[in-house]
C-alpha positions in Angstrom: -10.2 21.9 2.4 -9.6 18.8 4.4 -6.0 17.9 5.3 -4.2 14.5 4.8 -3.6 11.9 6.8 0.1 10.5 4.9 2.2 7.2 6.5 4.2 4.5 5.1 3.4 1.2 5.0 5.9 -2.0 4.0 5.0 -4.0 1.1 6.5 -7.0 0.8 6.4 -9.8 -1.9 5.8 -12.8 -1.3 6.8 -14.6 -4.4 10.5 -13.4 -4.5 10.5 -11.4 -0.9 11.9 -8.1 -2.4 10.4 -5.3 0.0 10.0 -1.4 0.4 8.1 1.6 2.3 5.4 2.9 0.2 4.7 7.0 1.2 0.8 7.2 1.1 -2.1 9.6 2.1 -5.5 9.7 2.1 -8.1 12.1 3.5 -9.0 12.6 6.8 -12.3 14.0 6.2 -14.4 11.2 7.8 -17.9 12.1 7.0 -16.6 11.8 2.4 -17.6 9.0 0.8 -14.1 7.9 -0.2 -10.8 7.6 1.7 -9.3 9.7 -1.4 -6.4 7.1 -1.1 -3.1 7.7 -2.8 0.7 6.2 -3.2 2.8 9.4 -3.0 6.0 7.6 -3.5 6.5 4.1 -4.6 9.5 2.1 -4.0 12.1 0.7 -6.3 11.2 -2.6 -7.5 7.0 -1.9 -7.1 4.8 -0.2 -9.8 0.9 0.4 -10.1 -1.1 -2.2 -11.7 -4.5 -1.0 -10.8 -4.8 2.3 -9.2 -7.8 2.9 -6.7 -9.4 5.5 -4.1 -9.7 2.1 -2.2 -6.6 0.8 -0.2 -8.1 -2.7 -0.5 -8.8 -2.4 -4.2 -5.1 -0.7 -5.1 -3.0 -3.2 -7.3 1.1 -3.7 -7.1 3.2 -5.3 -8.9 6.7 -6.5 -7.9 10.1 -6.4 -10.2 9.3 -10.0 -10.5 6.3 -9.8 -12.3 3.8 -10.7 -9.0 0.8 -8.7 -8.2 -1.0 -8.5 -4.8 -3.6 -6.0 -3.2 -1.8 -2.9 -1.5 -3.6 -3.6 1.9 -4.0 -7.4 2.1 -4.2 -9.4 5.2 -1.2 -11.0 5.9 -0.2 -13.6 8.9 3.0 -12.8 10.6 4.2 -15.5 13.1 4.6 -14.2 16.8 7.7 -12.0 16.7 7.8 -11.8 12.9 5.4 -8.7 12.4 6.9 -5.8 10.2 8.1 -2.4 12.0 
């Protein structure tokens, strides 16, 4: 059995700018057909709205009723990129 790769990323909306780290993990088996993504932990304030094996296909919604792709590509200006 493969082990798990787990991190935390920051989501952050950008309707009302409420933010939290989300605990996630996917497989590290590299030669599987899918990442076996999944959120471990949510934070307050975020929920699932579509759940997927795929990071880029994972839906969130905020408290405040918006919805945006788990891993989306964002612009940060110089300085301004999350830590």
């Amino acid at each position: 059995m493969a082990a798990r790769d787990r991190y935390s990323r920051k989501l952050e909306c950008s309707q009302c700018g409420h933010s939290g780290y989300a605990e996630v993990s996917e497989s590290d088996e590299r030669r599987a057909g899918s990442r076996d993504f999944q959120i471990d932990e949510m934070p307050t304030g975020f929920s699932t709205e579509f759940s997927s094996k795929d990071p880029r296909k994972y839906m969130v919604r905020c408290q405040c009723g918006h919805k945006f792709r788990f891993e989306q590509k964002t612009a940060y200006p110089p300085g301004g990129e999350p830590r």
